[in-house]
SEDREN-920771 format. One record per atom (N, C-alpha, C, O): x, z, y; residue in three letters. Coordinates in steps of 0.001 Angstrom, whole numbers, padded with zeros to 6 digits, always signed. Example, Ala and Ser with C-alpha at 12.3 -4.5 7.8 and 13.67 -1.06 7.14 Angstrom:
// residues 2
+013190+007800-005690Ala/+012300+007800-004500Ala/+013200+007800-003300Ala/+014236+008465-003319Ala/+012850+007080-002250Ser/+013670+007140-001060Ser/+012900+007870+000030Ser/+013409+008039+001138Ser/
// end
This chain:
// residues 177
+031132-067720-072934Unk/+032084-066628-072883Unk/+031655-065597-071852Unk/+031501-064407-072126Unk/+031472-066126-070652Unk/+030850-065019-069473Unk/+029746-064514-069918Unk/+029673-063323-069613Unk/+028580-065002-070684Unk/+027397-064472-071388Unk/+028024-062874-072436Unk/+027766-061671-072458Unk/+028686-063564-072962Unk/+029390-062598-074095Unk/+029560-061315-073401Unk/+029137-060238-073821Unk/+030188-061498-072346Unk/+030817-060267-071591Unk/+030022-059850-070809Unk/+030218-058709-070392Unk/+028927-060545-070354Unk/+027705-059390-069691Unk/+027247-059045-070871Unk/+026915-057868-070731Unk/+027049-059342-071860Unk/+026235-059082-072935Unk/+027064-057596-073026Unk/+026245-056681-072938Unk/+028148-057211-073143Unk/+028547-056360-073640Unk/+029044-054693-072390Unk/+029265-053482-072427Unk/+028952-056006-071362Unk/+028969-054809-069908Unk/+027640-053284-069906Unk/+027878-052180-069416Unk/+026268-053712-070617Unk/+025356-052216-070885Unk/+025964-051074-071787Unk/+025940-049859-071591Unk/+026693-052022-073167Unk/+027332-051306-074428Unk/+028790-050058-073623Unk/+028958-048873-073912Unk/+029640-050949-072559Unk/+030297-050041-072188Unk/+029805-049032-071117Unk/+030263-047903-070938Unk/+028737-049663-070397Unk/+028077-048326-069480Unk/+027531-047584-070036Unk/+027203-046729-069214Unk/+027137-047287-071110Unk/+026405-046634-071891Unk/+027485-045849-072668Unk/+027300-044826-073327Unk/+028803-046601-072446Unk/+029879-045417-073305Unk/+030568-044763-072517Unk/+031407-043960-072924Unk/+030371-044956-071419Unk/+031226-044772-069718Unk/+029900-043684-069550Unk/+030412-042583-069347Unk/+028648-043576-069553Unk/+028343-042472-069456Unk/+027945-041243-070337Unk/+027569-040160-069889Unk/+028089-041582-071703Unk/+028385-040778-072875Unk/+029454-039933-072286Unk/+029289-038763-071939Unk/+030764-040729-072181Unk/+032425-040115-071763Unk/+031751-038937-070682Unk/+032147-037775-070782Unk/+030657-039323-069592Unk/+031626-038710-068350Unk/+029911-037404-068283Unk/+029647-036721-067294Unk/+029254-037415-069297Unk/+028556-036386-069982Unk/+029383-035488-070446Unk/+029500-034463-069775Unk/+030168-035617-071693Unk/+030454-034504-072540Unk/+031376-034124-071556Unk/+031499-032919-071334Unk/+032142-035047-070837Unk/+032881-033836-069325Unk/+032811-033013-068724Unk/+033446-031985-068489Unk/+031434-033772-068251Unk/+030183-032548-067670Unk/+030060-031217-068286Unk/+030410-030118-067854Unk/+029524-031531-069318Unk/+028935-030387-070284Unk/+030465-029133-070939Unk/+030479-027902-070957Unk/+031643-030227-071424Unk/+032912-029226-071145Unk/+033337-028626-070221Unk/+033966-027569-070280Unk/+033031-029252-069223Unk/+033399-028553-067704Unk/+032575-027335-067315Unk/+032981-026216-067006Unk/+031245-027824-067402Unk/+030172-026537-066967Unk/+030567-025451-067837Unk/+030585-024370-067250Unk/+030943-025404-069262Unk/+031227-024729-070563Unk/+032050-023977-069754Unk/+031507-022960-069324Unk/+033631-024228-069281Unk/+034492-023619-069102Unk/+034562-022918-067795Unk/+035352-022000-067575Unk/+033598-023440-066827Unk/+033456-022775-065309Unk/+032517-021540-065930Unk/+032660-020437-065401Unk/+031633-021662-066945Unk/+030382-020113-067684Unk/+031819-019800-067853Unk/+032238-019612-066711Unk/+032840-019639-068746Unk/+033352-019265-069469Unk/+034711-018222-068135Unk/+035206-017115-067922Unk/+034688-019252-067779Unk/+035636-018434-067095Unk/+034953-017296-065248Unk/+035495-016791-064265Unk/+033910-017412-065651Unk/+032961-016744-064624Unk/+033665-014941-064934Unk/+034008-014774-066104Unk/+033827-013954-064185Unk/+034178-012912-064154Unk/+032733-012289-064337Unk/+031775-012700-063682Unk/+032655-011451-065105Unk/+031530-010193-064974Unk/+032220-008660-064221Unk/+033076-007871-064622Unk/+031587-008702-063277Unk/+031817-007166-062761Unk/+030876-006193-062726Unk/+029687-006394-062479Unk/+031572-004718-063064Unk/+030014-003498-062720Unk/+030638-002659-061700Unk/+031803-002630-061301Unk/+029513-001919-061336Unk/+029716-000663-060626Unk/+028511-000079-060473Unk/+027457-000601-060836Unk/+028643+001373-059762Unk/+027293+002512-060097Unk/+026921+002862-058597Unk/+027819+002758-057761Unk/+026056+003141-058325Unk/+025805+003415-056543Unk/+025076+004700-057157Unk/+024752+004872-058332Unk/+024923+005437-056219Unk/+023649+006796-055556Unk/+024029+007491-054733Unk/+025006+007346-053998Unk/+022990+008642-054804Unk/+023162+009423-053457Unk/+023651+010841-054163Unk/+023693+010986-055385Unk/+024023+011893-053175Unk/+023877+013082-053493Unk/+023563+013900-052270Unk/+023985+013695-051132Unk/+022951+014628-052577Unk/+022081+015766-051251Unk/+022749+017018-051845Unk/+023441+017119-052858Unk/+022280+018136-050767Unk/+022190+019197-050765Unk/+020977+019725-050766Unk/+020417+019844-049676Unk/+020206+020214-052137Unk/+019110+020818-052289Unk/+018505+021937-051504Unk/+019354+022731-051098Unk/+016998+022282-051106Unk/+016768+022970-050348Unk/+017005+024404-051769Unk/+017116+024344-052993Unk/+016991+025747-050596Unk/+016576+026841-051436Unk/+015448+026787-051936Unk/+015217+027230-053062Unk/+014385+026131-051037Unk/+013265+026241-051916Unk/+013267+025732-053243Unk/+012519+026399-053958Unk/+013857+024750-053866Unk/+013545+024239-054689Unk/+014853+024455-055955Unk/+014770+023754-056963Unk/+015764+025232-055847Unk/+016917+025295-056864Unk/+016394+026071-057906Unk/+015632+027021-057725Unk/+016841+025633-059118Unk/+016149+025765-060109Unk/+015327+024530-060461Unk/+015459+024266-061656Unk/+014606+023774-059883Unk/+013933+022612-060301Unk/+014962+021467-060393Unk/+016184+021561-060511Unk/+014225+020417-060317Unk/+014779+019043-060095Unk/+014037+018406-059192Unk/+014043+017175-059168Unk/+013332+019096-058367Unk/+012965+018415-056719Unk/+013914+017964-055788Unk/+014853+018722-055546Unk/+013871+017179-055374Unk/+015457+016991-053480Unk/+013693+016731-052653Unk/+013358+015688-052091Unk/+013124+017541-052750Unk/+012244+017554-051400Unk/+012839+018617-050530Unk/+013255+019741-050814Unk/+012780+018040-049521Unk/+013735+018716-048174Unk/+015386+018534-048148Unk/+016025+018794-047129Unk/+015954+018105-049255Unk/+017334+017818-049498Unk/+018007+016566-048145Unk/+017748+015433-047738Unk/+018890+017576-047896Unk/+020049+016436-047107Unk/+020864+015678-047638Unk/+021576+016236-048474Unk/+021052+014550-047472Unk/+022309+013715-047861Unk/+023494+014758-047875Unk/+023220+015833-047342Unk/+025061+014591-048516Unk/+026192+015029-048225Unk/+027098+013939-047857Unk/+026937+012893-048486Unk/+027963+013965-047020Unk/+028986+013100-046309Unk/+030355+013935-047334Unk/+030647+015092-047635Unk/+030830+012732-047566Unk/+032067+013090-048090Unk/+031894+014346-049400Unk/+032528+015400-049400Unk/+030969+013966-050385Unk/+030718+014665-051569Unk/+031909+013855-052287Unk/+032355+012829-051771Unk/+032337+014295-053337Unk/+033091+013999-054392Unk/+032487+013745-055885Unk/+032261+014710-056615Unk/+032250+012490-056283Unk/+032043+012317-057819Unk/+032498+011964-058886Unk/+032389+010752-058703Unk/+032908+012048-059826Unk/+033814+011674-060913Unk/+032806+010197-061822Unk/+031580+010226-061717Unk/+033141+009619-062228Unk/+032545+008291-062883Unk/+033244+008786-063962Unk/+034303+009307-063613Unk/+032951+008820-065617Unk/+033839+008731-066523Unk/+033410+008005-067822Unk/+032415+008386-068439Unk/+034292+006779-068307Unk/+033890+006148-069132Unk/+034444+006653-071114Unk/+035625+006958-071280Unk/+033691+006663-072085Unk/+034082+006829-073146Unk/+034270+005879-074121Unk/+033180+005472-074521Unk/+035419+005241-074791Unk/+034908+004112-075690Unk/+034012+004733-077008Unk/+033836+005926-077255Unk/+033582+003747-077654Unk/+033006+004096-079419Unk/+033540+004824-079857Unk/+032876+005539-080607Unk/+034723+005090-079752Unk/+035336+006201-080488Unk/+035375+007580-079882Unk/+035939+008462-080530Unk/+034795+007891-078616Unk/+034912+009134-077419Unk/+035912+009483-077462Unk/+036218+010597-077887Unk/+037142+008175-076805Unk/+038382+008801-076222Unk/+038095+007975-074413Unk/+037928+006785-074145Unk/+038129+008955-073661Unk/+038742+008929-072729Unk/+038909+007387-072299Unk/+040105+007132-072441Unk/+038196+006206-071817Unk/+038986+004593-071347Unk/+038588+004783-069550Unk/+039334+004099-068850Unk/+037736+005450-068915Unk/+037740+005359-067794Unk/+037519+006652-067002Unk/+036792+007482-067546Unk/+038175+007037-065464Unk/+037929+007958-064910Unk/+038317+007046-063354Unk/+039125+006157-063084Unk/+037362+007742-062626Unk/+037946+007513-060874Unk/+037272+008254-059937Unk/+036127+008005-060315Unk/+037160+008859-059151Unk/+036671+009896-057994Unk/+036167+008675-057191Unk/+036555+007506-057205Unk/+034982+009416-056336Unk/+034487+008280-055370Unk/+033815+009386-054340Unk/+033267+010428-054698Unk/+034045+008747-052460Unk/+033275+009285-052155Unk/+032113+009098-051245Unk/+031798+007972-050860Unk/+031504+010106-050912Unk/+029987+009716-050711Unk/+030152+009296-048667Unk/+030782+009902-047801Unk/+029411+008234-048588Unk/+029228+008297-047253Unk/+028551+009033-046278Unk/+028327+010063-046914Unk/+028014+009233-045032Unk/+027601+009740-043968Unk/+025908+009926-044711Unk/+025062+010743-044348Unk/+025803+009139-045564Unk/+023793+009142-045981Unk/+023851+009720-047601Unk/+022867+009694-048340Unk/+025104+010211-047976Unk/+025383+010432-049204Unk/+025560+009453-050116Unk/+025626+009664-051327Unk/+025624+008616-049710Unk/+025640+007121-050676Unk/+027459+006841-051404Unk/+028558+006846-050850Unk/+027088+006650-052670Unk/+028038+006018-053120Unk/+028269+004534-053846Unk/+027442+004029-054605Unk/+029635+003883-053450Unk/+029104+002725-054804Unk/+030441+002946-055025Unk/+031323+003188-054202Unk/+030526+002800-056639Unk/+031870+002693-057361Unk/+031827+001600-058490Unk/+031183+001439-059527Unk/+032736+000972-057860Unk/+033058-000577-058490Unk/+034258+000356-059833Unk/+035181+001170-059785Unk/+033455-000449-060953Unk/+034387+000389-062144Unk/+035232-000952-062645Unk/+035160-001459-063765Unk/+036102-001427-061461Unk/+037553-002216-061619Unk/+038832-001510-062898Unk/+039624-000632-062557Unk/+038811-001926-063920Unk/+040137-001881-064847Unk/+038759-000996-065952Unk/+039502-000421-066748Unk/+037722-000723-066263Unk/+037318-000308-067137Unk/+036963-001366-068281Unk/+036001-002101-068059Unk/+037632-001503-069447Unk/+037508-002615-070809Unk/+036561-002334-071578Unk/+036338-001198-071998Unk/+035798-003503-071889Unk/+034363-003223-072877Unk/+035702-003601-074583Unk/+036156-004721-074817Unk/+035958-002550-075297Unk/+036422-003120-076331Unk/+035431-003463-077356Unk/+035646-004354-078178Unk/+034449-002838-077327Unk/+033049-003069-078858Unk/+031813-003503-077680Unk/+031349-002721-076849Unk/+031466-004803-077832Unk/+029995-005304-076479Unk/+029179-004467-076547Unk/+028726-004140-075451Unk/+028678-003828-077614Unk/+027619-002827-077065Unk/+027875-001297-077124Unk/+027238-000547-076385Unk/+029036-000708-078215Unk/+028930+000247-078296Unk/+029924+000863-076550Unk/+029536+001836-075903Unk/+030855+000218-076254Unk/+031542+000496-074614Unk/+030755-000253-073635Unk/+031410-000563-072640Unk/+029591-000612-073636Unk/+029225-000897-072677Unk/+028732-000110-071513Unk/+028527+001012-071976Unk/+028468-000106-070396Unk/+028440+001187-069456Unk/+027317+001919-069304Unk/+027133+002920-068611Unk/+026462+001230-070134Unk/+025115+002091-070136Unk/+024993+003374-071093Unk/+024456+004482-071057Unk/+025834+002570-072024Unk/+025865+003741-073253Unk/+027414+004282-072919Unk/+027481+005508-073016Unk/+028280+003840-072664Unk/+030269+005007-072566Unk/+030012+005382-071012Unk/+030969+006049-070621Unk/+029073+005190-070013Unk/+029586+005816-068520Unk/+029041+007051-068171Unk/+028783+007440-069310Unk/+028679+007946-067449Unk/+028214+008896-066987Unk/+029012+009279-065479Unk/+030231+009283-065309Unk/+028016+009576-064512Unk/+028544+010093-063593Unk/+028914+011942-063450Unk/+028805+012459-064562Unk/+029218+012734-062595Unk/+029292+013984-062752Unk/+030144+014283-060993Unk/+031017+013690-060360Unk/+029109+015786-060704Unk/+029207+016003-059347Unk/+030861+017191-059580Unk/+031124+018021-060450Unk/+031607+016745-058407Unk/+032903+017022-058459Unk/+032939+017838-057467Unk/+032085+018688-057721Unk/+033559+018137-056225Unk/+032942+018733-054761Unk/+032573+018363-054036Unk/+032532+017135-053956Unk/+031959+019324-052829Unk/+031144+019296-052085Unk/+032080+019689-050603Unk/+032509+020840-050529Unk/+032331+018867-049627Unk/+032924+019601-048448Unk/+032544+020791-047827Unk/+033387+021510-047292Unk/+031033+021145-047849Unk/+030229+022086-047514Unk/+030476+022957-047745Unk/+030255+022975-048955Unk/+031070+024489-047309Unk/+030971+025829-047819Unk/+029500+026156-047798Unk/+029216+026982-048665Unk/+028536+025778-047106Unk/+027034+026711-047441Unk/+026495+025713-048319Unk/+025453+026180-048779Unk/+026794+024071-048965Unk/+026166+023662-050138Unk/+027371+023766-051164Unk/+028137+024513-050556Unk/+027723+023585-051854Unk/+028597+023485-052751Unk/+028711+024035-054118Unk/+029647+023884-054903Unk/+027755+024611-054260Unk/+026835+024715-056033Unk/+026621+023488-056426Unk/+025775+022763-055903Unk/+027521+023075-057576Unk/+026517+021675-058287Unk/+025630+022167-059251Unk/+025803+023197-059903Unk/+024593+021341-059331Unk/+023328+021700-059975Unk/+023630+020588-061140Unk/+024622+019869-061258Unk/+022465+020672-061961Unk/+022354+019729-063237Unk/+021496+018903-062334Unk/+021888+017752-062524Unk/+020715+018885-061620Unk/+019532+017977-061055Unk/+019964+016277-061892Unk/+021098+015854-061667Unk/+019339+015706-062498Unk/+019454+014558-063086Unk/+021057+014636-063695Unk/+021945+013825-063433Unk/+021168+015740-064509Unk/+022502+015989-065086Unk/+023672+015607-064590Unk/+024599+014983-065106Unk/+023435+016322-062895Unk/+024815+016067-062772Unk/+026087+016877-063226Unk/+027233+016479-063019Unk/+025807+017912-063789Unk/+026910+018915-064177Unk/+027261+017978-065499Unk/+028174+017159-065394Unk/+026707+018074-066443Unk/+026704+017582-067868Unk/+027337+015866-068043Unk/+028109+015413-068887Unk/+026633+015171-066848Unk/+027491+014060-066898Unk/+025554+012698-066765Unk/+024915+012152-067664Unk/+025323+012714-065013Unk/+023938+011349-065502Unk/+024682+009932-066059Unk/+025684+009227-065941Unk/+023615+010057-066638Unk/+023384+008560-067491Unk/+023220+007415-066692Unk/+022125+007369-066132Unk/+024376+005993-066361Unk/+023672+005137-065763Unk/+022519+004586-066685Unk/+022334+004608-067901Unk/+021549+003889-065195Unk/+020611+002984-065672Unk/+020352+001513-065360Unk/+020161+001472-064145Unk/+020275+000543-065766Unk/+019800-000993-065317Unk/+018788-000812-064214Unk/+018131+000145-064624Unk/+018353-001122-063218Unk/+017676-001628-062460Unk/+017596-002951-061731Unk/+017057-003020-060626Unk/+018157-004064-062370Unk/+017906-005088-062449Unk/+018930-005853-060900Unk/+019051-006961-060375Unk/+019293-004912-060758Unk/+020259-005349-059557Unk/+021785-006468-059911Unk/+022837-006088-060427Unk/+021495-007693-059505Unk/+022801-008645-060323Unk/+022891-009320-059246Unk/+021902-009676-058606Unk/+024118-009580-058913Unk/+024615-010757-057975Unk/+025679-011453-058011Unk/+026888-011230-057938Unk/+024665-012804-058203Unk/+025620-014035-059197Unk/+026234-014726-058229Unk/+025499-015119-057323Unk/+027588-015033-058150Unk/+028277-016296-057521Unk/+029216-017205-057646Unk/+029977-016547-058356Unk/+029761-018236-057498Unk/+030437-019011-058469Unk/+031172-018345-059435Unk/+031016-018503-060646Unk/+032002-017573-058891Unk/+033368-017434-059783Unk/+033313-016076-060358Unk/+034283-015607-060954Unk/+031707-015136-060126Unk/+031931-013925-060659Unk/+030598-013482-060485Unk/+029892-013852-059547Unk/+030198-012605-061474Unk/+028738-011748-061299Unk/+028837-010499-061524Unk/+029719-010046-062254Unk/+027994-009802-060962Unk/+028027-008351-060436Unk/+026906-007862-060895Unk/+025773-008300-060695Unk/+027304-006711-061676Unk/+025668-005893-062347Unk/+026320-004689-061685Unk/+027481-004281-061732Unk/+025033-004152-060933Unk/+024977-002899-060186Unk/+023926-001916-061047Unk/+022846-002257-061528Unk/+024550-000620-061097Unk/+024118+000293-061769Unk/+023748+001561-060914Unk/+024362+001924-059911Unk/+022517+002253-061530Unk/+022281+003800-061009Unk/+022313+004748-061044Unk/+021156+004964-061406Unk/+022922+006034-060919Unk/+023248+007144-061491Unk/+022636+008267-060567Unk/+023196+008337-059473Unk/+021554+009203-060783Unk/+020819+010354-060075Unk/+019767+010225-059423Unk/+018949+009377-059781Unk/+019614+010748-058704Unk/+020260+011153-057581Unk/+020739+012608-057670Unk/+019960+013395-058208Unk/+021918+013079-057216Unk/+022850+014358-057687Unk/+022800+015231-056614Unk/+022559+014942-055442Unk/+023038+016298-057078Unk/+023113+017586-055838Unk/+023489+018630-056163Unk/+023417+019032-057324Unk/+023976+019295-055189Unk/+024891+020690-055033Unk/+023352+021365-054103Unk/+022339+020800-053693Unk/+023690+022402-054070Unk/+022920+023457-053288Unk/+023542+025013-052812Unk/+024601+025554-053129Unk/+022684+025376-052129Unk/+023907+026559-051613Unk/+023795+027657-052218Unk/+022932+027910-053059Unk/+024920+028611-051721Unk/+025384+029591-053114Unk/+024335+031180-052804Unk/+023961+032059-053580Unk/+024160+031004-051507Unk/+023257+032379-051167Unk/+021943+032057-051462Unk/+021317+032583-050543Unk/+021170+031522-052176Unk/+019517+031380-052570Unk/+019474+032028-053580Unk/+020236+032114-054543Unk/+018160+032679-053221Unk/+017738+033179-054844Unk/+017409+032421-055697Unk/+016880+031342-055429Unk/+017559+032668-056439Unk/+016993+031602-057530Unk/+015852+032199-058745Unk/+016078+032925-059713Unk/+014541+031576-058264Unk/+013873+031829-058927Unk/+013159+030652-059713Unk/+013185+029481-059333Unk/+012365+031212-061131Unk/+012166+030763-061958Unk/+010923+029937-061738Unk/+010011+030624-061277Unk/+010584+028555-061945Unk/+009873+027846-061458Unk/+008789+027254-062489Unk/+008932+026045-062304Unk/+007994+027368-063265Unk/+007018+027303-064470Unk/+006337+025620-063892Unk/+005456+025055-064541Unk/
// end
């Protein structure tokens, strides 16, 4: 009888770790599953030299402190799902975490293809022309640069938009071939 029952003690460890596998594997399932994805867009914006307005150079360009940018998202259908102002720090730097923006179609709302950034104001009375420089008038295009940061309970894809600029209103502006 005791033979019998070691005999059969491998059959249940072997079902005791079947059981506490597919646990595993449901569990890991539902911790992916319930992982948060987050985005947001960083860059800079300067104030272009005179020398260079009209181009798309920022050689000689200053950062702006406290620039103003608009983020705006479009779904598949180009209505209107996201807008928020952001502003620029002391080095011109921005990051805007795009919190409450909904992917309704995975690729067609996704933020590469529905986001665009766009230069809003400038505190500066002698910069405060926005330029197209990497379309900021028209609206830049984010881009992937591979920036992700994964951690338990949430991952973060960081995005790039410009670099954007205003320039000042007394330059001539000449034509640059």
């Amino acid at each position: 009888m005791a033979a019998k029952q070691l005999a059969s003690f491998p059959s249940l460890l072997f079902l005791f770790f079947l059981a506490f596998t597919a646990f595993q594997s449901t569990q890991a399932s539902y911790e992916k599953e319930k992982k948060a994805v987050m985005s947001a867009v960083e860059g800079v914006v300067y104030c272009q030299s005179c020398t260079h307005v009209g181009t798309s150079s920022l050689i000689d360009a200053k950062p702006i402190l406290s620039a103003k940018v608009g983020v705006t998202c479009k779904d598949h259908k180009g209505n209107l799902s996201f807008f928020k102002v952001f502003v620029t720090d002391p080095n011109g730097y921005f990051y805007a975490p795009l919190h409450g923006f909904k992917i309704e179609h995975s690729y067609l709302d996704h933020p590469l293809q529905s986001c665009t950034v766009h230069l809003l104001s400038s505190p500066h009375p002698s910069c405060n022309v926005p330029s197209n420089v990497n379309s900021g008038l028209v609206g830049s295009p984010l881009r992937y640069e591979r920036k992700r940061l994964s951690r338990k309970d949430y991952e973060m894809v960081l995005y790039a938009a410009g670099p954007l600029a205003f320039h000042p209103s007394d330059c001539l502006v000449t034509i640059h071939n």
